[in-house]
LONUSE-552462 format. One record per residue: x, z, y of N, C-alpha, C in turn. Coordinates in steps of 0.05 Angstrom, whole numbers, plus 5000, padded with zeros to 4 digits. Layout:
N
XZYXZYXZY/...
end
This chain:
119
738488366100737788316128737188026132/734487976144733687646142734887616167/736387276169736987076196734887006201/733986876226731986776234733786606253/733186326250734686196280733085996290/732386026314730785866328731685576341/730885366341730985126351729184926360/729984776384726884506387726384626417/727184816439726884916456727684706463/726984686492728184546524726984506546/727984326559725784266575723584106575/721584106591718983816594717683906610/716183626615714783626647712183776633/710683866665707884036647706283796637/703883826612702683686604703983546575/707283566570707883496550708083696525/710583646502709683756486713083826474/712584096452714784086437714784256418/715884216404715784396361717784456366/717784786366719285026354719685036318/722085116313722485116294724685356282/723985386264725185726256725985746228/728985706221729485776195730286106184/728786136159729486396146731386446132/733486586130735686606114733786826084/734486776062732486926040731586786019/730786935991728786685976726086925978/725887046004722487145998721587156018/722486856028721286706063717786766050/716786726032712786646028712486826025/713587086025711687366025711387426046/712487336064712287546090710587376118/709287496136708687376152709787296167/709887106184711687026207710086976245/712186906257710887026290713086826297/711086896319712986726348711686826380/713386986388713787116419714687026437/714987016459715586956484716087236512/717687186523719087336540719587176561/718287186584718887076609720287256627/721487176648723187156667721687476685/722087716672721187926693718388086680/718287966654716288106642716088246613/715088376601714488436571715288216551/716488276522715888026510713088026495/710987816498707787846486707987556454/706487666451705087546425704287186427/705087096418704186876412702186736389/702986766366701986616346703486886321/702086836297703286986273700586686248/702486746226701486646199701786776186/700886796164700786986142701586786118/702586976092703386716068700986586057/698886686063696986576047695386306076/697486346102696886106117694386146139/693186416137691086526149693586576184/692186456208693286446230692186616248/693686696263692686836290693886786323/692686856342693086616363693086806390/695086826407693086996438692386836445/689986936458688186766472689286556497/691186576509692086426520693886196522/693886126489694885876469693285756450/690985846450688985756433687585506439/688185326425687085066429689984846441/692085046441694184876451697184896438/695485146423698885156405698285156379/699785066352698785126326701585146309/700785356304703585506284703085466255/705385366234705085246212707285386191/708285306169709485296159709685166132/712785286123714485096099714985266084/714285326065715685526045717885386035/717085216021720385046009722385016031/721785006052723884996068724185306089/724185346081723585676091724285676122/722585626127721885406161719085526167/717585616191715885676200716385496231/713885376246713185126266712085326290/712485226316711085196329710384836351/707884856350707184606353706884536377/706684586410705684726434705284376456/702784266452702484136467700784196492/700784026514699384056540700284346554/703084296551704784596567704784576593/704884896603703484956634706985056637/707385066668709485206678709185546669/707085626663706585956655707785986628/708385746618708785766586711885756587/714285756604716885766609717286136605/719586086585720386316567721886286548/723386526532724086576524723486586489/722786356466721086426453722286546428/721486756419722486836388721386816367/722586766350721586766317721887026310/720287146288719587426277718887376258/719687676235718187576207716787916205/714687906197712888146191711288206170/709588346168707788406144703888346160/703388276184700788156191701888066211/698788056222697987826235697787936266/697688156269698388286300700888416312/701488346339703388436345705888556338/703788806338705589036324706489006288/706188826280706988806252709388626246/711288626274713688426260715888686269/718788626258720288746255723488716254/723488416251725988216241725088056267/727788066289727287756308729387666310/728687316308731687146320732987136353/734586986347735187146380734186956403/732586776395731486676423732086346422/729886236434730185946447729085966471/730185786486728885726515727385466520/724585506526723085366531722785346567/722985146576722485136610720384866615/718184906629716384656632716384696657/716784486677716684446704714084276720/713984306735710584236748711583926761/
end
């Protein structure tokens, strides 16, 4: 059973910035794909970002151009990067590890950071 633990959440004013960060408990962190979700305050949790091992990315459209998800294999660490944050972007964010690049393909989640951006 993989750990996933999330860190780098907090607060910031809108327009600033902050890196999510996600360690994997495992030595077969580079096979697998990884994600990052969000859950706000009264809603669904939706999709954010996923990578694949071979580093191929995917994005909802409503972070694109503002968020960029990375990773570390040696450090079995997967990034989120999230600059020019809106108050809509306050949530709940999770790390996930899966087999692609959509949604529905994760299966393993950590239990959460909190991200809050204020106007």
């Amino acid at each position: 059973q993989v750990q996933l633990v999330e860190s780098g959440g907090g607060l910031v004013q809108a327009g600033g910035s902050l890196r999510l960060s996600c360690a994997a408990s495992g030595r077969t962190f580079s096979s697998y794909a990884m994600g990052w979700f969000r859950q706000a305050p009264g809603k669904e949790r939706e999709f954010v970002a996923a990578i694949m091992w071979t580093t191929t990315t995917n994005y909802a459209d409503s972070v694109k151009g503002r968020i960029t998800i990375s990773r570390d294999n040696a450090k079995n660490t997967v990034y989120l990067q999230m600059n020019n944050l809106k108050p809509e972007d306050t949530a709940v964010y999770y790390c996930a590890r899966g087999w692609g690049l959509s949604g529905g393909d994760f299966g393993s989640w950590g239990q959460g950071t909190q991200v809050t951006v204020s106007s």
